[in-house]
TORGU-666805 format. One line per field, with one value per residue: chain; residue in one letter; x, z, y of N, C-alpha, C in turn. Coordinates in pm, 1 decimal, always signed. Example, Ala and Ser with C-alpha at 12.3 -4.5 7.8 and 13.67 -1.06 7.14 Angstrom:
<pts>
chain	[A, A]
res	[a, s]
nu	[+1319.0, +1285.0]
nw	[+780.0, +708.0]
nv	[-569.0, -225.0]
cau	[+1230.0, +1367.0]
caw	[+780.0, +714.0]
cav	[-450.0, -106.0]
cu	[+1320.0, +1290.0]
cw	[+780.0, +787.0]
cv	[-330.0, +3.0]
</pts>
This chain:
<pts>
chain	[A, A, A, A, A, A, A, A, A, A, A, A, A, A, A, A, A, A, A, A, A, A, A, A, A, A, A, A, A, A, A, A, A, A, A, A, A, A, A, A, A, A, A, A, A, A, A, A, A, A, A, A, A, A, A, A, A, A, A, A, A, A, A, A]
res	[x, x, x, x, x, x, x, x, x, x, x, x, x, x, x, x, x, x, x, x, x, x, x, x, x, x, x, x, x, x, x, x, x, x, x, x, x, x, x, x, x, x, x, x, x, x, x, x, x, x, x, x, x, x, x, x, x, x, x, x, x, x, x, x]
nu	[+3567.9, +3624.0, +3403.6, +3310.8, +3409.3, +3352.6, +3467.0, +3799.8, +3978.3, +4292.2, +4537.2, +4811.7, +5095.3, +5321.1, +5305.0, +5372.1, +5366.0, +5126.3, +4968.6, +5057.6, +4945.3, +4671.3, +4661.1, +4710.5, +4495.4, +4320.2, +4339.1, +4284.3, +3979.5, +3861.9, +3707.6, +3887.2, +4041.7, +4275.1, +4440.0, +4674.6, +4683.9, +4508.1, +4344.0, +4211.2, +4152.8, +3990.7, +3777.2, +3665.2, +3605.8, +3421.0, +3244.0, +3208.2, +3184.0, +3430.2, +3473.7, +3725.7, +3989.7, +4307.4, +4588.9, +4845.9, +5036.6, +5158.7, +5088.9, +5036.8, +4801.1, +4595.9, +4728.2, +4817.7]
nw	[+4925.2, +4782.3, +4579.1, +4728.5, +4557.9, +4468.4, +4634.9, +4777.5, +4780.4, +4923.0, +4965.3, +5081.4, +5201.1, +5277.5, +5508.7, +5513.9, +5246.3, +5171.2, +5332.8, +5166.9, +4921.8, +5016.4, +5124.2, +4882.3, +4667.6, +4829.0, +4859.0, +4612.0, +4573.3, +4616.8, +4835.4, +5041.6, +5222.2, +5391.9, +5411.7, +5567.1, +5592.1, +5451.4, +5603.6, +5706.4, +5509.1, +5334.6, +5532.6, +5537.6, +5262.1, +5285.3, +5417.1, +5322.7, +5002.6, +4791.3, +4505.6, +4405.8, +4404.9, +4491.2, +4457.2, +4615.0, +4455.0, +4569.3, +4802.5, +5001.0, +4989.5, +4877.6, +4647.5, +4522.2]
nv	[-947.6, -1266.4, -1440.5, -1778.7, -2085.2, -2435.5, -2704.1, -2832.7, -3085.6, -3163.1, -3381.9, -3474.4, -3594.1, -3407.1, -3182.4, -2901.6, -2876.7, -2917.8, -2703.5, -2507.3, -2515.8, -2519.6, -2218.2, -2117.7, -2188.2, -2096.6, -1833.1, -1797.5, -1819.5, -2030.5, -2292.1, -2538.4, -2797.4, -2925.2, -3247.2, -3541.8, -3759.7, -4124.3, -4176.9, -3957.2, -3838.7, -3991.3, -3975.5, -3690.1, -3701.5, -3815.5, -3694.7, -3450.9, -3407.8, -3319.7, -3149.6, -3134.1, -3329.6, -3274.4, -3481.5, -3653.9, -3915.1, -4083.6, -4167.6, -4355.0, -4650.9, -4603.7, -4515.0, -4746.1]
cau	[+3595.4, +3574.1, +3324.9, +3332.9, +3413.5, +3343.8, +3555.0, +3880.7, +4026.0, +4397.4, +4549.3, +4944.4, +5178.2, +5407.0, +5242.3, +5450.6, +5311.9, +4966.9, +4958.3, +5087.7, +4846.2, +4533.6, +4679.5, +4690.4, +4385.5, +4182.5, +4327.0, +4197.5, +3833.2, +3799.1, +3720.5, +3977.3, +4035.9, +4418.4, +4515.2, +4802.5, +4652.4, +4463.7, +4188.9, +4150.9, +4084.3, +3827.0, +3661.9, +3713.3, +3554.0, +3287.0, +3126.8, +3216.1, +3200.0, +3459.9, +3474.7, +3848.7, +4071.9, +4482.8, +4600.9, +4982.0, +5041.9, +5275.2, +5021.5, +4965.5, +4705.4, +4519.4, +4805.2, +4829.5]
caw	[+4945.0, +4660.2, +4590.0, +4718.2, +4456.7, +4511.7, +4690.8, +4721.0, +4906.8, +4958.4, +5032.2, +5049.7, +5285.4, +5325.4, +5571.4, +5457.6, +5073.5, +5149.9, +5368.6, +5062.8, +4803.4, +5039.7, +5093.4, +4741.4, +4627.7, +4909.8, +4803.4, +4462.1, +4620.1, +4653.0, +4977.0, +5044.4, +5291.6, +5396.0, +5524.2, +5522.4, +5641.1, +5436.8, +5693.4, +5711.9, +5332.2, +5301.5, +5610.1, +5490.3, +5123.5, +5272.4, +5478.8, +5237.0, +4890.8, +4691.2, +4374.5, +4282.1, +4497.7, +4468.8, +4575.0, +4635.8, +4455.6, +4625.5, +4982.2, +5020.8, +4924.5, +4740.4, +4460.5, +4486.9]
cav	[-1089.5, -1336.2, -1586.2, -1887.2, -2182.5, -2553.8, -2705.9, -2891.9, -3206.5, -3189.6, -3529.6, -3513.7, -3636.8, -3326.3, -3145.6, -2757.5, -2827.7, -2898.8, -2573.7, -2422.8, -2583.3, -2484.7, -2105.8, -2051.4, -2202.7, -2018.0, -1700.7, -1771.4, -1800.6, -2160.4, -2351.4, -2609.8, -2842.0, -3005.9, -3342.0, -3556.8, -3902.5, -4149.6, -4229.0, -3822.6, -3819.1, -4072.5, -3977.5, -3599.4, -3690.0, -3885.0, -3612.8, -3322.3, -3495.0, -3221.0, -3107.4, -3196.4, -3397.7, -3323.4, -3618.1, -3719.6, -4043.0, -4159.3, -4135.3, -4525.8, -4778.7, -4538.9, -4524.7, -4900.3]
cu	[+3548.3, +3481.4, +3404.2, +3334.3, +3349.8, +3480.9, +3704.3, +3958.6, +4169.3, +4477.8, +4715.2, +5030.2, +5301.8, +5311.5, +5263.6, +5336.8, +5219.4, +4885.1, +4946.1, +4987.1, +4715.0, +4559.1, +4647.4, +4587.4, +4260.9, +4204.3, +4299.4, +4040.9, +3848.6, +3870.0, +3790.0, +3991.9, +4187.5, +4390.5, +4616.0, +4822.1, +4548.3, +4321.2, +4128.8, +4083.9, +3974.8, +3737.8, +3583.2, +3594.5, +3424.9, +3194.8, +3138.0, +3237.5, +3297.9, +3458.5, +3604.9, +3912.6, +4262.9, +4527.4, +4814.4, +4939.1, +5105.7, +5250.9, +4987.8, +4887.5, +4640.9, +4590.0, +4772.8, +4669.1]
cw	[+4820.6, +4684.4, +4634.6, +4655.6, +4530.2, +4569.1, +4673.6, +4813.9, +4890.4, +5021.2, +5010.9, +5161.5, +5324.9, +5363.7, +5540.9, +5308.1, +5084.0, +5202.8, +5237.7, +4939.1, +4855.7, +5056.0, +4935.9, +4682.4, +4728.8, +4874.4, +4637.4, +4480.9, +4639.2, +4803.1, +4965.7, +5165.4, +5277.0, +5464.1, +5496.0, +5552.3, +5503.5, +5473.8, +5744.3, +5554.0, +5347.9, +5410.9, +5527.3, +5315.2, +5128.4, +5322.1, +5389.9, +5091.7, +4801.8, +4564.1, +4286.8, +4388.8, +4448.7, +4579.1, +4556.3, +4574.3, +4459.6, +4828.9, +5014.6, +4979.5, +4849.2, +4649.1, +4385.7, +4375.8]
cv	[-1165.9, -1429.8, -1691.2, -1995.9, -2344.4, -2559.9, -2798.6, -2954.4, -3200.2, -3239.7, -3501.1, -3494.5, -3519.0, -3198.5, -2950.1, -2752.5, -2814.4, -2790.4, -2517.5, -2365.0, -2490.8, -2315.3, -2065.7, -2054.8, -2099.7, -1815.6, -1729.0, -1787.5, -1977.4, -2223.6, -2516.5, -2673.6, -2928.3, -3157.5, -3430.5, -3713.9, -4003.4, -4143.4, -4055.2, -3782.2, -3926.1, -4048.8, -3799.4, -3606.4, -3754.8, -3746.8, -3529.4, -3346.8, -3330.5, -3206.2, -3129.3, -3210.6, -3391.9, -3427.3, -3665.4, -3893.9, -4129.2, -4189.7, -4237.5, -4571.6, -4696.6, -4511.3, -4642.4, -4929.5]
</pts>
């Protein structure tokens, strides 16, 4: 089993890609976390502060 890396917040509105995104990254060792809501990301980044956030920027007020 690989190390575990820091981790990684995955914010994007198509619910298929961000599966995709967190599969791939977790088979490269790092711990990852999906969601596809705003108010799941900032709650999401408050309790678990990550290490690199992909973020859709096109996911509402947080583009703006």
């Amino acid at each position: 089993m690989p190390d575990v890396r820091d981790s990684v917040l995955i914010f994007l509105k198509s619910e298929s890609l961000s599966q995709s995104v967190k599969k791939a990254l977790e088979t490269s060792g790092h711990r990852s976390t999906a969601v596809t809501t705003e108010s799941a990301a900032l709650a999401e980044a408050k309790a678990n502060i990550p290490s690199l956030i992909i973020l859709d920027r096109y996911s509402g007020s947080i583009a703006n």
